[in-house]
C-alpha positions in Angstrom: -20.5 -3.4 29.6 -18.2 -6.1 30.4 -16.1 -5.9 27.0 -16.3 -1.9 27.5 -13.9 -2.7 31.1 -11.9 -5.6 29.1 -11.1 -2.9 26.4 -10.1 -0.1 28.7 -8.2 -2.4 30.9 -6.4 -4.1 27.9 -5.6 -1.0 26.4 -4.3 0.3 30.4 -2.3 -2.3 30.5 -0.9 -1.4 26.9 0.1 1.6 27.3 1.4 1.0 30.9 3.7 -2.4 29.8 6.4 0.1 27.8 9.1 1.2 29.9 9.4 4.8 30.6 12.4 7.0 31.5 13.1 8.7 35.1 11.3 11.4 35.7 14.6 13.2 35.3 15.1 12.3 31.7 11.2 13.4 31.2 11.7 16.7 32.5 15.0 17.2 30.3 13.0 15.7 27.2 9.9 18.2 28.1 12.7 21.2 28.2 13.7 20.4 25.3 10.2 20.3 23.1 8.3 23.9 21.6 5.1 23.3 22.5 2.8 24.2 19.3 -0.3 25.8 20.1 -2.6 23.8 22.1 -6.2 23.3 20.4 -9.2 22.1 22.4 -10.6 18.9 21.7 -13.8 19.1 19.5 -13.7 22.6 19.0 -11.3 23.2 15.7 -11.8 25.5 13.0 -13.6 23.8 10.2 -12.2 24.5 7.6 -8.4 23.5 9.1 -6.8 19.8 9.1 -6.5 18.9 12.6 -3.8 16.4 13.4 -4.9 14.4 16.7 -1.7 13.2 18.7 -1.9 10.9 21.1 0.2 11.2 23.7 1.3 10.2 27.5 3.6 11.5 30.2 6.4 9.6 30.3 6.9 8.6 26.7 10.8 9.2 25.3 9.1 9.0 21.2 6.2 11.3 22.6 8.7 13.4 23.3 10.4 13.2 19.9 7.4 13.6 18.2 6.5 16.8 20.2 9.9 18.3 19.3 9.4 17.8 15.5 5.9 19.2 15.3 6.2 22.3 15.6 8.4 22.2 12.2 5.4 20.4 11.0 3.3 23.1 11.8 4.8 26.2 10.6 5.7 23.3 7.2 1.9 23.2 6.6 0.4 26.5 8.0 -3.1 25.4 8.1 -2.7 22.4 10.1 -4.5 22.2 13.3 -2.7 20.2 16.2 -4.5 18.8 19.3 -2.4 16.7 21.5 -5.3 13.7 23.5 -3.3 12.6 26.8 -4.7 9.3 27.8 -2.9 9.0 30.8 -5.3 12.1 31.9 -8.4 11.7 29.7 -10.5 9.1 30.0 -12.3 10.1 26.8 -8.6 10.1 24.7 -7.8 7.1 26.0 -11.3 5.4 25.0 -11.0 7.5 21.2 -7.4 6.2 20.7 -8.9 2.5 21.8 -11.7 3.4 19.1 -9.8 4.2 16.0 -7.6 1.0 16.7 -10.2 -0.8 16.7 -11.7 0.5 13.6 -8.3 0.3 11.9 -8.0 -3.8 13.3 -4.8 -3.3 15.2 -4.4 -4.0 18.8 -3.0 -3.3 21.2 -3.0 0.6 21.1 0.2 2.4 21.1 1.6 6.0 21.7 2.3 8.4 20.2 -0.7 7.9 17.9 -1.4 10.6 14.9 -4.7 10.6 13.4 -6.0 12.8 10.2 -8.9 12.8 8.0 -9.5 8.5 9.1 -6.0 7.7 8.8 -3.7 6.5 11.5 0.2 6.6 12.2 1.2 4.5 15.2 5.1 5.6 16.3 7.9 7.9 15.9 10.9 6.4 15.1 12.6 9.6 13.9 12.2 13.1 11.9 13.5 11.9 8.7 11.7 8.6 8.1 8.8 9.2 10.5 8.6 12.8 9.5 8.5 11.9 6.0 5.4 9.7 6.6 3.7 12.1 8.8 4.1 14.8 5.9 2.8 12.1 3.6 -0.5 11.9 6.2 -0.8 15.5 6.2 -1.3 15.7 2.8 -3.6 12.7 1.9 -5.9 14.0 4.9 -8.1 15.7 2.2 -8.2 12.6 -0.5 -10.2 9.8 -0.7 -8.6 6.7 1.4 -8.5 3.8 -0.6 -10.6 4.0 -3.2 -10.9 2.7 -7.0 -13.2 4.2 -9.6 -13.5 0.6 -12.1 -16.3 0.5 -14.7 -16.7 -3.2 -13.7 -17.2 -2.8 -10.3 -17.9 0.2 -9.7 -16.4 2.1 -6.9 -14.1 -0.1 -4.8 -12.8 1.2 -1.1 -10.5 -0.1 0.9 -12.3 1.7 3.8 -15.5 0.6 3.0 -15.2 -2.9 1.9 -12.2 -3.6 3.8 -8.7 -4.6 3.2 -9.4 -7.8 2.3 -12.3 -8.0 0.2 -10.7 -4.6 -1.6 -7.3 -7.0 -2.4 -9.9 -9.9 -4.0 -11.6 -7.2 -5.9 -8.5 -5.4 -7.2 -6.9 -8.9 -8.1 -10.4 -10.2 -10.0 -10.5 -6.7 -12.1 -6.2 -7.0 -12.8 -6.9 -10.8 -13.8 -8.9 -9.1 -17.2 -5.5 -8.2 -18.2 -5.0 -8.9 -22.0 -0.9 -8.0 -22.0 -0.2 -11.6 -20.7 -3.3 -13.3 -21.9 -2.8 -13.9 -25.4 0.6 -15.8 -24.9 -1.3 -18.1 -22.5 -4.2 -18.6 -25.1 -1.4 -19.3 -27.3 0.2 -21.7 -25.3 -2.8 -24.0 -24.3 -4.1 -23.7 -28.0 -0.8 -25.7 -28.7 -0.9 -27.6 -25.6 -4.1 -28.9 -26.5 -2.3 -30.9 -29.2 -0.3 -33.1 -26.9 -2.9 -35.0 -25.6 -1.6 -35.3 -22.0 -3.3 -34.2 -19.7 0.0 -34.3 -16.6 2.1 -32.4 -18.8 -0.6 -30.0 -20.0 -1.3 -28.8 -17.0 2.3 -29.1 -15.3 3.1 -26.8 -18.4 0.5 -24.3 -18.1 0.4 -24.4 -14.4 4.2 -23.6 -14.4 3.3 -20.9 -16.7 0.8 -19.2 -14.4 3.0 -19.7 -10.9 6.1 -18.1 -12.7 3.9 -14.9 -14.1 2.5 -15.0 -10.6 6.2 -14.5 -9.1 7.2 -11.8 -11.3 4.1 -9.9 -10.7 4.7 -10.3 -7.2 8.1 -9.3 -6.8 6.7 -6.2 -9.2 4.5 -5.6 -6.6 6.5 -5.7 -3.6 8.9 -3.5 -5.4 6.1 -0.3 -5.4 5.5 -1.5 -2.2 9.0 -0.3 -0.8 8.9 2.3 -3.3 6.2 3.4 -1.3 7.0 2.5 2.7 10.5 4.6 1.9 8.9 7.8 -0.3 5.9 8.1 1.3 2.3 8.8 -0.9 2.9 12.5 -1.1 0.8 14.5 -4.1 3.6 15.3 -6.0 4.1 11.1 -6.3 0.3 10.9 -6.7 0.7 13.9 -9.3 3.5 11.4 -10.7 1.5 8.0 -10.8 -0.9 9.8 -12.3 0.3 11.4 -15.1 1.9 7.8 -16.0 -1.3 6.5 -16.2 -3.1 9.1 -18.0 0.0 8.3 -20.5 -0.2 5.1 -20.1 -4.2 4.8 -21.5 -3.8 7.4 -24.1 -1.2 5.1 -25.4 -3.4 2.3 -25.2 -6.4 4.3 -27.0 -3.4 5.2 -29.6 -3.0 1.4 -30.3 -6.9 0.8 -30.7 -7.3 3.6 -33.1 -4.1 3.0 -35.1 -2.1 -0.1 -34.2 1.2 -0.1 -35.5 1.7 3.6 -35.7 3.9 5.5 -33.5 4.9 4.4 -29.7 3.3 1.3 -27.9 3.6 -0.6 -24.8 2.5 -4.3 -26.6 4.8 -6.7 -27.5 6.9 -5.1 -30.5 6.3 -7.6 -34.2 9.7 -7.6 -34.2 9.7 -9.9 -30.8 6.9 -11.7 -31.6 8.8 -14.4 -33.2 11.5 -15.1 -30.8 8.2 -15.9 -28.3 7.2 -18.3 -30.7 10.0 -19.8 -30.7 10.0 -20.2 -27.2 6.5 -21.4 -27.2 7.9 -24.0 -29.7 11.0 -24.9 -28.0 8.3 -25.8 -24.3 6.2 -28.0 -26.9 9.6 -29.8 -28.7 11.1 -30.5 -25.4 12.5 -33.8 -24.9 12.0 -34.0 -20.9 9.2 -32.8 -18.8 11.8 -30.7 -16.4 13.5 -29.2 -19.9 9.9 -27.8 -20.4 9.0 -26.4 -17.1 12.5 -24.5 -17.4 11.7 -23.4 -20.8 8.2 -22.1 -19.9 9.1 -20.6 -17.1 12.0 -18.1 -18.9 9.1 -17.5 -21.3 6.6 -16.9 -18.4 9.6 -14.2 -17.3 10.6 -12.6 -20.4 6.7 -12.1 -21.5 6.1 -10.6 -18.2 9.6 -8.2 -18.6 8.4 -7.0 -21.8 4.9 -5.5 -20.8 6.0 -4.4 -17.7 4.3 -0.9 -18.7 1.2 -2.6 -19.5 0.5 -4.3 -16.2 2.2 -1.5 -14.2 -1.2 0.7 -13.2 -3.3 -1.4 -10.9 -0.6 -2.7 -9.4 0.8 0.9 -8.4 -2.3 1.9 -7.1 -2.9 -1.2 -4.8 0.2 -0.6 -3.1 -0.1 2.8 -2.5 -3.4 2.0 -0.8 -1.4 -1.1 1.3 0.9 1.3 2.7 -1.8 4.0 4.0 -3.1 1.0 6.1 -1.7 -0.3 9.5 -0.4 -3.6 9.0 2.6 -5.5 9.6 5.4 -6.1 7.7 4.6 -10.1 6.7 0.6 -9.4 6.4 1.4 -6.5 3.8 3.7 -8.9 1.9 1.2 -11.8 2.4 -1.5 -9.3 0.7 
């Protein structure tokens, strides 16, 4: 009971702490707004999406968001929209404290939009905020965060959570042969050097550099993502690359060396041996850990396509969950 009154006081005090406009400015935002068509709370059609916004009096971006709803509605004519004031129901304000909870963000905020299990906290403004409400319409219907792998069978972000779904999507990418066979390589020549220091300064240095061109990879789909939005027609899009992207792959088991590939063309297999030679016939320590890490870079460059899937998919999932800026670079 007592962290029932803690939460609804916290979350009181949250959405009291913003400061609101004069009760002349609400009036001329309220004015201004087409109300869509009110639906009642627990009673929608259902068949029909229903968008919950939540909403209080005296709120400038509840206002905004009010004003560009009704182009969302008659946008997506199916959608249900059911605005929750928690400044007047107890029971919005205690199911907007619920689904932040559920999502791991606090304090609440308003406006709040909630479809289908997924959250959007803000309105900044119709084009970037609109875009990303569009992009929650759509998903409402599709599974959230979830990975079909033969290894581990099905992974969810919503199930497992965020950060046991990262660990798991990074073990099943590690099994990735496009960069494992110039490593192999490497140590298997490494091995002759008898040193253990410079064996594993080499190899480390190797690993970290791979590691930093995956990630800026990664953080690349990532603002892909934040600035498109995960609409279908991208989902269609990813998709269809990777559908491509396999049958290519079963191409090159079948008949290797016929038509198009994403592995490392013969032709520049031997400039990476060179490479690999040039790390091992270095005369300095430093000269080798420079030389490894353009090789670590160029490898990495050159089967791009081949590491490109899992990758793509774990970002699209990041940007469907509420998190800040530095936690979704930090995952």
């Amino acid at each position: 009971m007592w962290v029932h009154a803690w939460r609804w006081a916290a979350l009181v005090f949250a959405l009291s702490i913003a400061a609101g406009p004069t009760p002349a400015e609400v009036e001329r935002a309220e004015a201004r707004i087409e109300r869509p068509p009110a639906v009642e709370a627990g009673q929608p059609a259902p068949e029909a999406p229903v968008l919950e916004v939540f909403v209080r009096d005296g709120c400038p971006h509840c206002a905004d968001a009010k004003a560009f709803l009704p182009k969302l509605a008659a946008e997506r004519p199916g959608l249900r929209i059911v605005y929750r004031q928690v400044d007047r129901d107890d029971v919005a304000r205690d199911d907007l404290a619920r689904h932040f909870l559920g999502a791991g963000i606090w304090p609440p905020g308003v406006p709040t939009f909630v479809i289908g299990g997924r959250i959007l906290v803000g309105f900044e403004d119709q084009v970037r905020t609109g875009t990303a409400l569009r992009a929650l319409v759509d998903d409402a219907g599709q599974p959230v965060g979830q990975v079909d792998s033969a290894l581990f069978g099905t992974l969810s972000a919503s199930r497992l959570g965020l950060p046991l779904f990262t660990l798991a999507m990074g073990l099943l990418d590690g099994f990735n042969p496009c960069a494992m066979w110039l490593l192999l390589f490497l140590l298997s020549l490494l091995v002759r050097m008898r040193d253990r220091r410079r064996i594993a300064l080499v190899a480390g240095t190797f690993v970290l550099a791979s590691g930093a061109v995956y990630y800026a990879f990664m953080a690349a789909w990532l603002n892909v993502f934040l600035v498109v939005g995960m609409s279908n027609a991208l989902r269609w899009a990813l998709g269809g690359i990777a559908l491509g992207v396999g049958a290519v792959n079963v191409k090159d088991f079948l008949a290797m060396g016929r038509g198009p590939s994403l592995s490392i063309p013969e032709s520049a297999k031997p400039g990476l041996y060179a490479r690999v030679r040039s790390v091992l016939s270095a005369d300095t320590l430093p000269t080798a850990l420079v030389a490894v890490t353009a090789l670590a870079v160029a490898v990495n460059f050159v089967e791009l396509l081949c590491t490109a899937g899992l990758p793509a998919i774990y970002t699209a999932v990041l940007t469907q969950h509420e998190v800040g800026a530095a936690a979704r670079y930090a995952y």
